[in-house]
DRENDO-1510 file (C-alpha; in Angstrom, 1 decimal, always signed):
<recs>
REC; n; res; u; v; w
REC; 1; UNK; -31.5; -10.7; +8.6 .
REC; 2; UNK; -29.0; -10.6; +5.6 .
REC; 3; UNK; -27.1; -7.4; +7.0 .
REC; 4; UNK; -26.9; -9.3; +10.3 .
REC; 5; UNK; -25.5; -12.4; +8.3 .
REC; 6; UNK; -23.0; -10.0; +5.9 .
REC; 7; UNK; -21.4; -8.5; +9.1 .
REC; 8; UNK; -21.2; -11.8; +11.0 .
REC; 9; UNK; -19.2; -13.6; +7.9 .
REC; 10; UNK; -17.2; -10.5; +7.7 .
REC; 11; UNK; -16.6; -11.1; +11.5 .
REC; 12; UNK; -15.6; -14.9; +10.9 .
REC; 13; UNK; -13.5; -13.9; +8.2 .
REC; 14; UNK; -11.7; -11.3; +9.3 .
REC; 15; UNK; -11.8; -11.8; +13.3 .
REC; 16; UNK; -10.8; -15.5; +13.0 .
REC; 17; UNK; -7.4; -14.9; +11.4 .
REC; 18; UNK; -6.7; -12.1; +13.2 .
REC; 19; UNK; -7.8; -13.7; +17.1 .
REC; 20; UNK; -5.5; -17.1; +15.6 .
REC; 21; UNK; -1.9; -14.2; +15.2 .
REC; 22; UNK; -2.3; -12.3; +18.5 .
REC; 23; UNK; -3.2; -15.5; +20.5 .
REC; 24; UNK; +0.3; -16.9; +18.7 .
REC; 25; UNK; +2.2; -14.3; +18.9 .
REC; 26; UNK; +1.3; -14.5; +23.0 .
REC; 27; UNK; +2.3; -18.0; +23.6 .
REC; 28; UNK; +5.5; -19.9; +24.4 .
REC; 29; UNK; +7.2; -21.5; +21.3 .
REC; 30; UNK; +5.8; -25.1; +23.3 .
REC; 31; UNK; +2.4; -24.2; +23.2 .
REC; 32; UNK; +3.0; -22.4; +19.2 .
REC; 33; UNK; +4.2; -25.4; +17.8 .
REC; 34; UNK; +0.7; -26.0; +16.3 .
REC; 35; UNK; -1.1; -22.6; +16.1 .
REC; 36; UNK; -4.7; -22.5; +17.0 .
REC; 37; UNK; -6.9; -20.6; +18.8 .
REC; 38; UNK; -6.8; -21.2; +22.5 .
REC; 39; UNK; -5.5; -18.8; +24.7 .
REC; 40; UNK; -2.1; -19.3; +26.1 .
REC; 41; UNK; -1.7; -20.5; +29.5 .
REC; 42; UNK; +0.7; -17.6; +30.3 .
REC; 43; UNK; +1.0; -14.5; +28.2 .
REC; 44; UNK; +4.5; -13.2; +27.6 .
REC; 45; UNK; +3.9; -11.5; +23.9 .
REC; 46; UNK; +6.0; -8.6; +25.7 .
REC; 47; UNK; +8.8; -11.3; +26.3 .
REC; 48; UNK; +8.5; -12.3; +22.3 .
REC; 49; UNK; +8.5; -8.7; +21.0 .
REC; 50; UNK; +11.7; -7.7; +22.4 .
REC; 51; UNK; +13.1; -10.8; +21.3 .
REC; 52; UNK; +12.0; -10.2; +17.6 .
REC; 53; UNK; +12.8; -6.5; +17.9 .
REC; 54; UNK; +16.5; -7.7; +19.0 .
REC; 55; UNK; +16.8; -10.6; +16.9 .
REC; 56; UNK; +14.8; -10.4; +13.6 .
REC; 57; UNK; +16.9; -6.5; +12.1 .
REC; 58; UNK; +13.0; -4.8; +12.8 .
REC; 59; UNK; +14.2; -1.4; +13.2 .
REC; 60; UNK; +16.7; -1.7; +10.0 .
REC; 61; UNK; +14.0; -3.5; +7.8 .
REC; 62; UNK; +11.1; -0.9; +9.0 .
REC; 63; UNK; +13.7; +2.3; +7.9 .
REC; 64; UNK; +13.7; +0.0; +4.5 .
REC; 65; UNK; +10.2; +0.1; +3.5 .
REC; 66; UNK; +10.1; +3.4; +4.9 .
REC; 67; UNK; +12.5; +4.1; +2.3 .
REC; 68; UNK; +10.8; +2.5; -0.6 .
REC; 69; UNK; +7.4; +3.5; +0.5 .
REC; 70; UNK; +7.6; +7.3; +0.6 .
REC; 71; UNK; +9.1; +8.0; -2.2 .
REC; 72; UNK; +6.6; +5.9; -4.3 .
REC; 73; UNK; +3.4; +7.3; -2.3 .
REC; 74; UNK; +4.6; +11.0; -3.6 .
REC; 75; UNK; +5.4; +10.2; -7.2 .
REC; 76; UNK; +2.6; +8.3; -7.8 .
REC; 77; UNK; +0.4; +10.5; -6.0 .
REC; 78; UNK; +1.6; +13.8; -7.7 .
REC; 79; UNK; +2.1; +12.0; -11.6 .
REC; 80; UNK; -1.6; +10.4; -11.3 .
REC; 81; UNK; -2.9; +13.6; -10.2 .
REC; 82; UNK; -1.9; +15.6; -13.0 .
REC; 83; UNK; -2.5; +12.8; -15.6 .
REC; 84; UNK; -5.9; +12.4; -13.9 .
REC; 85; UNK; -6.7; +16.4; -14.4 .
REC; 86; UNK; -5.6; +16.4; -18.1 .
REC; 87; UNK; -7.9; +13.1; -18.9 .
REC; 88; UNK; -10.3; +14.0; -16.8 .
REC; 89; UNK; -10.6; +17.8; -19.0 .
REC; 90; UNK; -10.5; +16.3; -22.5 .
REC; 91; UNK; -13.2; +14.4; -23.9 .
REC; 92; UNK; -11.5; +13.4; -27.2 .
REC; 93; UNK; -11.3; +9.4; -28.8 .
REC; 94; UNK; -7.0; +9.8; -28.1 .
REC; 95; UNK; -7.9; +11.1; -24.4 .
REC; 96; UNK; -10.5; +7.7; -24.0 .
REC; 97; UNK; -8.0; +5.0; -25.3 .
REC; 98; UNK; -5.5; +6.8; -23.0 .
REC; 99; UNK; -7.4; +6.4; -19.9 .
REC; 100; UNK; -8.7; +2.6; -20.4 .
REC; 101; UNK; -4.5; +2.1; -20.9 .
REC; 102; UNK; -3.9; +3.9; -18.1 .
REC; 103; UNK; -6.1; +1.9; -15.6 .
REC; 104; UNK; -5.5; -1.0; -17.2 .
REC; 105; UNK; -2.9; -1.8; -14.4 .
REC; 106; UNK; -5.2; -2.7; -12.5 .
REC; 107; UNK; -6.6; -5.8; -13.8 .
REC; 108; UNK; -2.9; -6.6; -15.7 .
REC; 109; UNK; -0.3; -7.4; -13.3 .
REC; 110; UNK; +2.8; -6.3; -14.7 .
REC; 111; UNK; +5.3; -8.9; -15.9 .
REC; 112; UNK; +8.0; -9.6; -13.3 .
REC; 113; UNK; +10.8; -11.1; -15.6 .
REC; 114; UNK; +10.4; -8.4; -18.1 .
REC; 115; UNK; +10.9; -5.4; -15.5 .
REC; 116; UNK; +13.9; -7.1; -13.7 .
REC; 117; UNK; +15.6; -7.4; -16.9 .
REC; 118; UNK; +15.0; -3.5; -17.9 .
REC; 119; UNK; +16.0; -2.3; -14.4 .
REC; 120; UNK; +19.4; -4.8; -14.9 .
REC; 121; UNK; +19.9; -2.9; -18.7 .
REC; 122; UNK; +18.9; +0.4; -16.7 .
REC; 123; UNK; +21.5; +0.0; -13.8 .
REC; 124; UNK; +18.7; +0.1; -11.5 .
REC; 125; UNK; +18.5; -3.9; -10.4 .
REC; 126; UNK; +18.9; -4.0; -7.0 .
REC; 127; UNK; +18.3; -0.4; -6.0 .
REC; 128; UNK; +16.3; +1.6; -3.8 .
REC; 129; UNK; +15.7; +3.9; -7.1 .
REC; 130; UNK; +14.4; +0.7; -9.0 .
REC; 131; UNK; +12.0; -0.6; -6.4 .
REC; 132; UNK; +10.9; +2.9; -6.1 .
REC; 133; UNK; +10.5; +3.3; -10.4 .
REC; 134; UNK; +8.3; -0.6; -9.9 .
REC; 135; UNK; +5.8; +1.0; -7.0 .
REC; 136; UNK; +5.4; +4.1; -9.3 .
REC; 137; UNK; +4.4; +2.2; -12.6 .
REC; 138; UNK; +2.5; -0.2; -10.7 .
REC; 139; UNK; +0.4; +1.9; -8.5 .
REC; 140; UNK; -0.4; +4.8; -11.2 .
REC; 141; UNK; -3.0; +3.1; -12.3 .
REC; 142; UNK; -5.3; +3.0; -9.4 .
REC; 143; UNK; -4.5; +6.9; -8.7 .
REC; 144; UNK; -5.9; +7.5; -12.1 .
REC; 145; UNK; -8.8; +5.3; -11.8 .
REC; 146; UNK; -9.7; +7.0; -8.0 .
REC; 147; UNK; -8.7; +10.5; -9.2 .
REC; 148; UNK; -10.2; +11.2; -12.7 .
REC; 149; UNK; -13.7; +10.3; -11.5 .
REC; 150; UNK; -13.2; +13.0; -9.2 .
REC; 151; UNK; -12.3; +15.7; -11.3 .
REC; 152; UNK; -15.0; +15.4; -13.3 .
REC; 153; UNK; -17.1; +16.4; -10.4 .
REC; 154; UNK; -14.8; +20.1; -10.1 .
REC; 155; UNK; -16.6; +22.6; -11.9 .
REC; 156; UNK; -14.3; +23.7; -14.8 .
REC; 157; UNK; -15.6; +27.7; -14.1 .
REC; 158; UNK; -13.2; +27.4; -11.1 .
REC; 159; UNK; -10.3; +26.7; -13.3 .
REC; 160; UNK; -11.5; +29.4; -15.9 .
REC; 161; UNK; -11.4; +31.9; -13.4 .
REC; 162; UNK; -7.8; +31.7; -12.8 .
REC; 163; UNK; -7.1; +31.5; -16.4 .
REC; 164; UNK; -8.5; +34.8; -17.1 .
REC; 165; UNK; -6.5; +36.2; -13.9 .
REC; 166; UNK; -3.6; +35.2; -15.3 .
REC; 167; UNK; -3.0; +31.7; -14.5 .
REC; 168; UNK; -1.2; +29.0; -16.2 .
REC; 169; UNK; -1.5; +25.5; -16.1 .
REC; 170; UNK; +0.8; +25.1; -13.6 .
REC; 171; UNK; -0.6; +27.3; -11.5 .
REC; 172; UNK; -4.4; +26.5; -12.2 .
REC; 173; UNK; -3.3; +22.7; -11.1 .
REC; 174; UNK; -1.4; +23.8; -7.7 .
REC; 175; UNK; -3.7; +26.0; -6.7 .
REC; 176; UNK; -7.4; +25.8; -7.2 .
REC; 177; UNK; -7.3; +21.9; -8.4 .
REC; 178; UNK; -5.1; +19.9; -5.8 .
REC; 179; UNK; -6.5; +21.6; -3.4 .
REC; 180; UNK; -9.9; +19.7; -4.0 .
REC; 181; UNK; -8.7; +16.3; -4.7 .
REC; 182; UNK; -7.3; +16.3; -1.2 .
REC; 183; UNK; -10.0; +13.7; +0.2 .
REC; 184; UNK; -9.2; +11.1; -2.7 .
REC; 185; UNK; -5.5; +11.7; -2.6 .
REC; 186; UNK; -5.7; +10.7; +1.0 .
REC; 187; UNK; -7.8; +7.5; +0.4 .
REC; 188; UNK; -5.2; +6.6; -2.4 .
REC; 189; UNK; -2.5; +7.2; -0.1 .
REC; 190; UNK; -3.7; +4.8; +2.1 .
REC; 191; UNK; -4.3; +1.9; -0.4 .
REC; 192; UNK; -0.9; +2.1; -2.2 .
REC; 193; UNK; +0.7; +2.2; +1.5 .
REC; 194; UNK; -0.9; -0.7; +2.4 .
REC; 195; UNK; +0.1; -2.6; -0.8 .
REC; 196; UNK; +3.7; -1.5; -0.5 .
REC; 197; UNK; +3.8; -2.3; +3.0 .
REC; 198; UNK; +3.2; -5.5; +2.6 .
REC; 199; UNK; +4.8; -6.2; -0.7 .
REC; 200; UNK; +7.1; -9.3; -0.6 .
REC; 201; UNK; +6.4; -10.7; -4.2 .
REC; 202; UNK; +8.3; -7.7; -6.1 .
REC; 203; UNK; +10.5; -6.6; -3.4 .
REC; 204; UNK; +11.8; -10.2; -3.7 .
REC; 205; UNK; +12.4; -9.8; -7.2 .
REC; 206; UNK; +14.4; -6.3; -7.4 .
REC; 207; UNK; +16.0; -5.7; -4.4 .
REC; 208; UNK; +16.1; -9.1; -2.6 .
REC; 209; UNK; +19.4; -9.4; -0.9 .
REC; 210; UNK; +20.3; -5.9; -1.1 .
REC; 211; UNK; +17.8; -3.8; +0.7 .
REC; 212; UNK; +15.7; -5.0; +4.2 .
REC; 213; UNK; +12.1; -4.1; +3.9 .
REC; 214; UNK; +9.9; -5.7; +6.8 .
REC; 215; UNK; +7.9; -8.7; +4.6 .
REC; 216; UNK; +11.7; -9.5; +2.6 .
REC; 217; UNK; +13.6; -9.4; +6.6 .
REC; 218; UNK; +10.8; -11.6; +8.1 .
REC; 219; UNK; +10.8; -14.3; +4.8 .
REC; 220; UNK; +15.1; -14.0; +5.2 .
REC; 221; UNK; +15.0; -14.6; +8.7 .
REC; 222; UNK; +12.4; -17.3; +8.4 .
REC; 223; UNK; +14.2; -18.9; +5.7 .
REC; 224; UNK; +17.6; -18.5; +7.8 .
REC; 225; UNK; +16.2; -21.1; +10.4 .
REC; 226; UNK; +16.4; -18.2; +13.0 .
REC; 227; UNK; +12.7; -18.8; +13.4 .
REC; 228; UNK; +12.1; -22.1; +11.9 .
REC; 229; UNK; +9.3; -23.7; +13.8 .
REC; 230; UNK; +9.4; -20.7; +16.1 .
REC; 231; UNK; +5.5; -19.6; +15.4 .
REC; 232; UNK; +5.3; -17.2; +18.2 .
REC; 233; UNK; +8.1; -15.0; +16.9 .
REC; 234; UNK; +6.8; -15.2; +13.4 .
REC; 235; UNK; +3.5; -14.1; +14.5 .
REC; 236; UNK; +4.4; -11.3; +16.5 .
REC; 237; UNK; +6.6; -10.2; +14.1 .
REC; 238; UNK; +3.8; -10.6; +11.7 .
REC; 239; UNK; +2.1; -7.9; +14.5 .
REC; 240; UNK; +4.6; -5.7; +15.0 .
REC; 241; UNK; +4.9; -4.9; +11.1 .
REC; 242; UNK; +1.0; -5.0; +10.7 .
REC; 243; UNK; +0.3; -2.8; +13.8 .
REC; 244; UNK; +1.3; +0.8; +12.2 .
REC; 245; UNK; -0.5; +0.6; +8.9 .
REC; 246; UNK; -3.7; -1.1; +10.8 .
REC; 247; UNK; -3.6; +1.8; +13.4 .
REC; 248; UNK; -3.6; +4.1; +10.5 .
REC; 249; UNK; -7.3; +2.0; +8.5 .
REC; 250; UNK; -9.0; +1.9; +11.5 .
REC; 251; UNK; -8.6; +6.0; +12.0 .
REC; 252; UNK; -8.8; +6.7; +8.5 .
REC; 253; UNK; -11.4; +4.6; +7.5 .
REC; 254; UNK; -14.5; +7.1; +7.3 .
REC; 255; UNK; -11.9; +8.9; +4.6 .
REC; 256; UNK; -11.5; +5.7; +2.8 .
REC; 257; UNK; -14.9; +4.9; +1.7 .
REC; 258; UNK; -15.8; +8.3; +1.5 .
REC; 259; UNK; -12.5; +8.9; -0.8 .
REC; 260; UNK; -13.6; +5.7; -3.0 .
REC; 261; UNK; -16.9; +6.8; -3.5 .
REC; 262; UNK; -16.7; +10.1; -4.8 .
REC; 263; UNK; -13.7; +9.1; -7.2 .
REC; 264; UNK; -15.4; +5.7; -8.6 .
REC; 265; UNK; -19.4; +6.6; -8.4 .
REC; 266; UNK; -19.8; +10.4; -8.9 .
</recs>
């Protein structure tokens, strides 16, 4: 009876918000005015989709995160990684106090005022380059977290091997270690896309005004009165932005969990 309860809640939880945006974002602006959950007498979310994909700068704005996004997904992907393999390998005090300060992130959110007055003394305020250096240090924390767990599980006769062939670190790392962290480099992937995608806090904060990312264009636009109380074009604009990275969690999901529990159990 309790699984059967557990899924249901999830259900409610998760269903309801979602039915209450599609059902919106399919309606008139009449019929939107108050946003609930009844159908809409006639359907025409085609009809508000190419108005928000002419109107609302979509295209521009998804190019934007695009921007930010996969340049932050590699650095932090390839820095945590080798971090994670040299904590992960040494099992001194210094090597301890280094990893609880390295996944400390994730608890302590990183102090907005203080970063956007380094990136102003940097030159970086405003910049592609800046919002790209915030995703970095903010996300590293949960590649290390995901990542060293994992290692731990590699054999280290593997990487002795290649030493005795020959190898250097370098080389031991490329090719007989990031091979296998493959799985949980593809769950973490996911994750930090998901939070960058839909970042609208710090993108507000660093490159607000100067660079179009979808969450900054829709809260502009929003703000701009071009869809003040116009709730079926926020909503499917709240779709439309939504619709890639939700294609991509419902695919990948199997790799999620599975990514998360051989980095954070084993």
């Amino acid at each position: 009876m309790q699984p059967v309860v557990a899924v249901v809640a999830a259900l409610a939880l998760v269903g309801g918000p979602l039915w209450i945006v599609v059902v919106t974002a399919g309606k008139s602006r009449a019929e939107a005015l108050n946003p609930n959950a009844a159908l809409p007498s006639h359907w025409q979310l085609w009809e508000n989709v190419q108005q928000v994909w002419a109107q609302g700068k979509l295209p521009t704005a998804f190019l934007g995160s695009l921007a930010v996004m996969v340049p932050s997904v590699f650095l932090v992907l390839v820095f945590g990684a080798m971090a994670s393999w040299v904590l992960a390998r040494r099992s001194s005090r210094l090597a301890a106090v280094l990893y609880a300060l390295a996944i400390s992130g994730i608890v302590l959110p990183p102090a907005v005022v203080t970063v956007v007055l380094l990136l102003r003394q940097l030159g970086l305020a405003g910049t592609v380059v800046g919002m790209v250096g915030v995703y970095t240090g903010m996300y590293m924390s949960t590649v290390v977290f995901f990542v060293t767990g994992f290692v731990r599980t590699v054999p280290q006769e593997l990487e002795e091997a290649a030493r005795v062939d020959g190898a250097g670190p370098v080389r031991v790392f490329v090719t007989i270690v990031l091979p296998l962290l493959v799985p949980v480099l593809a769950t973490a992937t996911i994750l930090i896309c998901l939070y960058i995608w839909n970042d609208v806090f710090y993108a507000f904060f660093v490159v607000g005004g100067r660079l179009d990312t979808l969450p900054l264009n829709l809260y502009q636009v929003a703000s701009a009165g071009l869809y003040l109380q116009n709730w079926h074009l926020i909503f499917t604009y709240v779709v439309l932005m939504s619709l890639p990275l939700l294609l991509t969690f419902v695919l990948a999901q199997r790799k999620i969990i599975s990514g998360i529990t051989a980095g954070a159990v084993k």
